[in-house]
C-alpha positions in Angstrom: -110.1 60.1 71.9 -110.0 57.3 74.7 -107.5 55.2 74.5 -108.0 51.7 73.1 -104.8 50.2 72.6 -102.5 49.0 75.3 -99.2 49.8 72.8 -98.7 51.7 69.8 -95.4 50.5 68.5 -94.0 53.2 66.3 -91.8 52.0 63.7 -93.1 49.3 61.0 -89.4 47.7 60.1 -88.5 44.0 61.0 -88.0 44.6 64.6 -91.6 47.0 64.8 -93.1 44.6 63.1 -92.2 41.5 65.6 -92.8 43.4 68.8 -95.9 44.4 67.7 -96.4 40.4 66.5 -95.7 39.3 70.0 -96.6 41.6 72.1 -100.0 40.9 70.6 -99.7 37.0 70.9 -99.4 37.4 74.7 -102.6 39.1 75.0 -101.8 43.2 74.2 -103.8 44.9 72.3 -101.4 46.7 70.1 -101.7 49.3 67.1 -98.2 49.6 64.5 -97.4 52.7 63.3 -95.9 53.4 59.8 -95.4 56.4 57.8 -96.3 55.3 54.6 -100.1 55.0 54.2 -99.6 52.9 51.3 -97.5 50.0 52.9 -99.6 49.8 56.0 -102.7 49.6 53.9 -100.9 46.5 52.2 -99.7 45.1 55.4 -103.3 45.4 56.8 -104.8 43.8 53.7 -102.5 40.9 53.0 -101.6 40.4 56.9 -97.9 40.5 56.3 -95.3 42.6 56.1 -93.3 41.6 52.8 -90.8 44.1 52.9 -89.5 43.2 56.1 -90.4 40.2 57.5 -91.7 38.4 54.3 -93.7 35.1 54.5 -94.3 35.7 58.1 -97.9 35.7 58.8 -99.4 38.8 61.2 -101.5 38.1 63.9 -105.6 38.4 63.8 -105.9 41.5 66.5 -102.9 43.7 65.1 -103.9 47.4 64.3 -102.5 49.2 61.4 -102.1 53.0 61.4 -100.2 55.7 58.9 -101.7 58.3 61.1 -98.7 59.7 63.9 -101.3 61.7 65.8 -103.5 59.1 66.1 -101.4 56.4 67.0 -100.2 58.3 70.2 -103.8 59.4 71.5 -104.9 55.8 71.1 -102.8 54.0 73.1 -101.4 53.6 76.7 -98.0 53.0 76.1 -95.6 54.1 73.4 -92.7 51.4 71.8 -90.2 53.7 69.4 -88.6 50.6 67.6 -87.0 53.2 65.6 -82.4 53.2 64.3 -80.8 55.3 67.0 -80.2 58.3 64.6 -84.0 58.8 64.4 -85.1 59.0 68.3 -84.4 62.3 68.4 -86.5 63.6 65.9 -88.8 60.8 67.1 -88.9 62.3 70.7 -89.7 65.7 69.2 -92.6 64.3 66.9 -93.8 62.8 70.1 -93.4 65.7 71.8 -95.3 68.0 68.3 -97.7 65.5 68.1 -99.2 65.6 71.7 -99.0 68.9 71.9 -101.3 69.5 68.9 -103.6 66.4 70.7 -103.8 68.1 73.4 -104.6 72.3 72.2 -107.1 70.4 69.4 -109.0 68.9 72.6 -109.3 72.0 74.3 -110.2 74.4 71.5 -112.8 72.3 70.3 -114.5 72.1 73.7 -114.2 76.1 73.5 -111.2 76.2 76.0 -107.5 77.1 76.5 -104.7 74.9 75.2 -103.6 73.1 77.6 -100.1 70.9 78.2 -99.5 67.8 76.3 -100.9 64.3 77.6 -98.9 61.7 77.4 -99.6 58.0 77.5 -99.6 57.3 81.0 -97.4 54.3 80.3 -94.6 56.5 78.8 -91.9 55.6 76.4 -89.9 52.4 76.0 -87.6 52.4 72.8 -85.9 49.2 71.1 -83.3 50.9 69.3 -79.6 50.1 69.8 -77.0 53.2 69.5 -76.2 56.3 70.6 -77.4 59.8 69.0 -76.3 60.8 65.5 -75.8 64.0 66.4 -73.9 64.4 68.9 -73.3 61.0 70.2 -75.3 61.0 73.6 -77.3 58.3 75.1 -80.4 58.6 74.3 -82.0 58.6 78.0 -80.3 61.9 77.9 -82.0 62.6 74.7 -85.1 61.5 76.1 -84.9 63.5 79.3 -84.6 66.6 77.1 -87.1 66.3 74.2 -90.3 64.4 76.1 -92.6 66.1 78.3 -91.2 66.7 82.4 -91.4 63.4 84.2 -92.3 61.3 81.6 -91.4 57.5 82.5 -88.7 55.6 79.6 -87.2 53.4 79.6 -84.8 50.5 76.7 -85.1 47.4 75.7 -82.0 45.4 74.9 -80.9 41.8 74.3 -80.0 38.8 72.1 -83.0 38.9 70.3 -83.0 38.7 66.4 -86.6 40.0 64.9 -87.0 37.2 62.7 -87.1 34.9 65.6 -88.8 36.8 67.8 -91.8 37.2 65.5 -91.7 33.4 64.9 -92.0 32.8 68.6 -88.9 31.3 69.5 -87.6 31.7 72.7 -85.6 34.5 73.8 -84.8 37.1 76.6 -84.1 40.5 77.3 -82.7 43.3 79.1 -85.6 46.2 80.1 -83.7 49.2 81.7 -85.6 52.0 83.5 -84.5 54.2 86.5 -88.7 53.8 87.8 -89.5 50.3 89.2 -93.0 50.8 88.2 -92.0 51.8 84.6 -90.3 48.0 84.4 -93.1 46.4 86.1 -96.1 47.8 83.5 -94.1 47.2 80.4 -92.5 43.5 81.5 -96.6 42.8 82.3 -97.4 43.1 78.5 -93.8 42.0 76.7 -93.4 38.8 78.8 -94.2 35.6 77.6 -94.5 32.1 77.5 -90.8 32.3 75.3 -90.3 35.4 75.5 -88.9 36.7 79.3 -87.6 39.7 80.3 -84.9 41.0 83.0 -84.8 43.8 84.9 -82.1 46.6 84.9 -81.7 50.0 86.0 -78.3 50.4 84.4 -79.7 52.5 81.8 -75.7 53.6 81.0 -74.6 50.1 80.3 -77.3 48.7 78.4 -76.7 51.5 76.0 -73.0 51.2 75.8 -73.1 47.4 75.3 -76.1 47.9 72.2 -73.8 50.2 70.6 -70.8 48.9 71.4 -71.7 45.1 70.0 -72.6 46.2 66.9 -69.1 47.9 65.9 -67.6 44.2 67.1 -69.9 42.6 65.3 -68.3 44.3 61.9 -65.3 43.1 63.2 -66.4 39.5 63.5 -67.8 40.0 60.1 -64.0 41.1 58.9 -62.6 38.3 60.6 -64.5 35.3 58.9 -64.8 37.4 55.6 -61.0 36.8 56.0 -61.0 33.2 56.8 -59.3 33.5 59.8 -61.1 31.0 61.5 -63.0 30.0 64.9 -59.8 30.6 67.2 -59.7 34.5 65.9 -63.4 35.1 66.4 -63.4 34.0 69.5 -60.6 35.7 70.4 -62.1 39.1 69.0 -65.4 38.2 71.1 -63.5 37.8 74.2 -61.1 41.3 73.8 -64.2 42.6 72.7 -66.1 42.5 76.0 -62.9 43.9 77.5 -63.3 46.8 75.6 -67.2 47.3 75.9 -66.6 46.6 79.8 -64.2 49.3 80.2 -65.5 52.0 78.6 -69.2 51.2 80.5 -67.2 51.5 83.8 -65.3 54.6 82.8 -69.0 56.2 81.4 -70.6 55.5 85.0 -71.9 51.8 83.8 -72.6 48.3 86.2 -69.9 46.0 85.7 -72.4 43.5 85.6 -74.3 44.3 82.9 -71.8 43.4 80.6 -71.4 39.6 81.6 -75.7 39.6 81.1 -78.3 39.2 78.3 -77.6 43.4 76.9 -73.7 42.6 76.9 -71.9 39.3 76.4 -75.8 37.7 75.3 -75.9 40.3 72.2 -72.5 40.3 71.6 -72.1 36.4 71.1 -75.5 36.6 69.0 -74.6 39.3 66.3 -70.9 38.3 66.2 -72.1 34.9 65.0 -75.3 34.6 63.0 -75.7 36.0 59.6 -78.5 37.4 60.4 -76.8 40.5 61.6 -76.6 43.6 59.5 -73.6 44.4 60.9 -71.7 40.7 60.7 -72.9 40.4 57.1 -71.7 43.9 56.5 -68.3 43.0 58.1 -68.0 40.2 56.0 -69.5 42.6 52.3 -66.0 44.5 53.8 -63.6 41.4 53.9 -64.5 40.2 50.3 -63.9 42.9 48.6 -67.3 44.3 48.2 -68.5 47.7 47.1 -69.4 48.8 50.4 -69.6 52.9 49.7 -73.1 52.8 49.5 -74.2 51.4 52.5 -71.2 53.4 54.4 -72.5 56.6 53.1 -76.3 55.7 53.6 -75.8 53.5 56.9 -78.0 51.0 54.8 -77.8 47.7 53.6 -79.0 46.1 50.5 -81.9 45.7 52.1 -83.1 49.1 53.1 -82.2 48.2 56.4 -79.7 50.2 58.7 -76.4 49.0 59.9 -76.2 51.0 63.1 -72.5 49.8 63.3 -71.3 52.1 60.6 -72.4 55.6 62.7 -71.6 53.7 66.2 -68.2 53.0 65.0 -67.3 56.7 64.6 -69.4 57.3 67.6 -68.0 54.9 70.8 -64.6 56.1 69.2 -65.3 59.4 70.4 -66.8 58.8 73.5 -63.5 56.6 74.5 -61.2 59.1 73.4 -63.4 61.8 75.7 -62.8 59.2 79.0 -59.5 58.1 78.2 -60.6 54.6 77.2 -58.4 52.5 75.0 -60.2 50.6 72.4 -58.1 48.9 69.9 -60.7 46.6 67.8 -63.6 49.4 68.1 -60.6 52.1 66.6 -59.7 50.2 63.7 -63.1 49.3 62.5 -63.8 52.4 62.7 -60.8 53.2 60.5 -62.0 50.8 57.8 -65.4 51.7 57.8 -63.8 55.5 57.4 -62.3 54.2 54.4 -59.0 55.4 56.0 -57.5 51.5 56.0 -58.0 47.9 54.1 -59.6 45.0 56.2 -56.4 42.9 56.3 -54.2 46.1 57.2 -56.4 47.0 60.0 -56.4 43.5 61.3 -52.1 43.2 61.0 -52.4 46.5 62.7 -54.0 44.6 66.1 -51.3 41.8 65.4 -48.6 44.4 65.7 -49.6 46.5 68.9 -47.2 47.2 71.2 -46.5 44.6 73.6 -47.0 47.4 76.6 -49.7 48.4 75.7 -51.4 45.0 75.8 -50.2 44.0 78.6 -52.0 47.0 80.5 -55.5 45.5 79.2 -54.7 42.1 80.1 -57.7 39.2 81.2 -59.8 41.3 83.7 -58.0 45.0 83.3 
């Protein structure tokens, strides 16, 4: 099948379904990928996508497919906009799928199967975590379940889908270890409002996604608690210590931390509702039922918190490299059900003076 699309975005959630809005608006052609033939029929038909970004009008030009297969042999590049738990099984549907292209092609010309052919633009994913499984970035991931030498790259930032499929301005970080990976995928996601950076920090990009949305609870606790402006900002600022230091320890830039994947994201979920993982924080300080969304990493809305898993996951990591991370360990102790809101937030209040002093401003 040639290929007809510049992008098929894989994922048809909130932040699928805005990519795919803009990336069309600045003059991609783009097919969206879903799994249920049902909704993307729907979202075809009423040009919308009421599930997820309801009221928000689709752009004439934007594909719709159900079918996986088809989605990948159609298009030049691939955009996973999928929850960090999924990539992996995402990277080995890729993976399936192309090989099944590719042996389909060949036997039906009377030939030998031959290797899979992947989009020549490789992968770019939007997701902001590490791996469920066993906690790994997912570069690493990546590396081991695509095809040899297939480009990938992440993209990471400050940017809320809502907004971004409204065509408000933002900016992002797009991390890739190839210069020429960066250069094909910044030509179709930048913008008029929408401009990206280049990074090949890869490490800390992934590190500060993760690591923002475990704060983020925290920020959630915080005003959930009334405990004011002074105390959030205070979180935000300890916060960035603690994403900064265990980025360094993994093999991270210093730098990106201070940019648009680090401080930007962090200041943006930890204060706008229209973070999962603030809103969840704040379901946690009032009292709310929370076991269901803890158990199903979900929120009322059928959309994931990816602070729940990434709580339980940074934890580990900084325990592995020796990393101290006070905020990150106790929101990952309420979220574990192991401790109240309040107690875990007298628990900060009462560290050891010692040990505090030894991460002090800039340690």
């Amino acid at each position: 099948m040639p290929r007809q699309f510049d992008i098929a975005v894989i994922g048809a959630g909130s932040w699928g379904t805005a990519l795919a809005c803009s990336l069309v608006r600045g003059g991609s052609s783009v097919v969206l990928w879903g799994r249920d033939a049902a909704s993307m029929a729907a979202m075809a038909t009423r040009g919308s996508n009421e599930r997820y970004l309801p009221g928000h009008r689709l752009p004439a030009g934007l594909a719709f497919e159900s079918d996986f297969e088809g989605a990948l042999s159609s298009a030049f590049g691939i955009l996973l906009a999928l929850p960090s738990h999924a990539f992996a099984g995402a990277c080995v549907s890729l993976q399936s799928a192309l090989d099944s292209a590719a042996t389909g092609a060949r036997f039906s010309e009377g030939g030998a199967p031959e290797a899979a052919s992947l989009p020549p633009a490789g992968v770019l994913w939007a997701g902001k975590g590490l791996d469920g499984a066993g906690g790994r970035f997912l570069h690493e991931v990546a590396a081991e379940n695509l095809p040899p030498d297939t480009p990938f790259g992440l993209l990471s930032g400050p940017t809320f889908a809502k907004e971004v499929a409204q065509g408000l301005p933002c900016a992002a970080t797009l991390a890739s270890a190839r210069a020429s990976f960066i250069d094909w995928w910044a030509g179709h996601l930048s913008a008029p409002r929408f401009r990206i950076y280049p990074s090949t920090d890869l490490i800390g990009v992934q590190i500060a996604g993760a690591v923002k949305n475990v704060l983020a609870i925290a920020a959630g606790i915080s005003d959930g608690l009334a405990f004011g402006a002074n105390a959030r900002a205070a979180l935000i600022a300890r916060g960035l210590q603690e994403m900064s230091r265990l980025g360094e320890a993994a093999g991270a830039t210093a730098a990106t931390f201070a940019g648009l994947a680090g401080l930007g994201d962090l200041v943006l979920t930890c204060t706008d509702d229209q973070s999962r993982n603030r809103r969840f924080g704040l379901a946690l300080a009032q009292g709310s039922k929370a076991s269901a969304s803890i158990r199903e990493r979900r929120g009322p809305d059928g959309q994931v918190i990816e602070g729940i898993a990434a709580a339980t996951l940074t934890c580990r990591l900084a325990r592995e490299l020796g990393v101290e991370m006070p905020i990150c360990e106790q929101v990952r102790a309420v979220v574990a059900q192991e401790i109240e809101p309040l107690d875990a937030v007298q628990a900060l209040l009462a560290r050891d003076r010692a040990g505090a002093e030894a991460q002090s401003e800039g340690a």
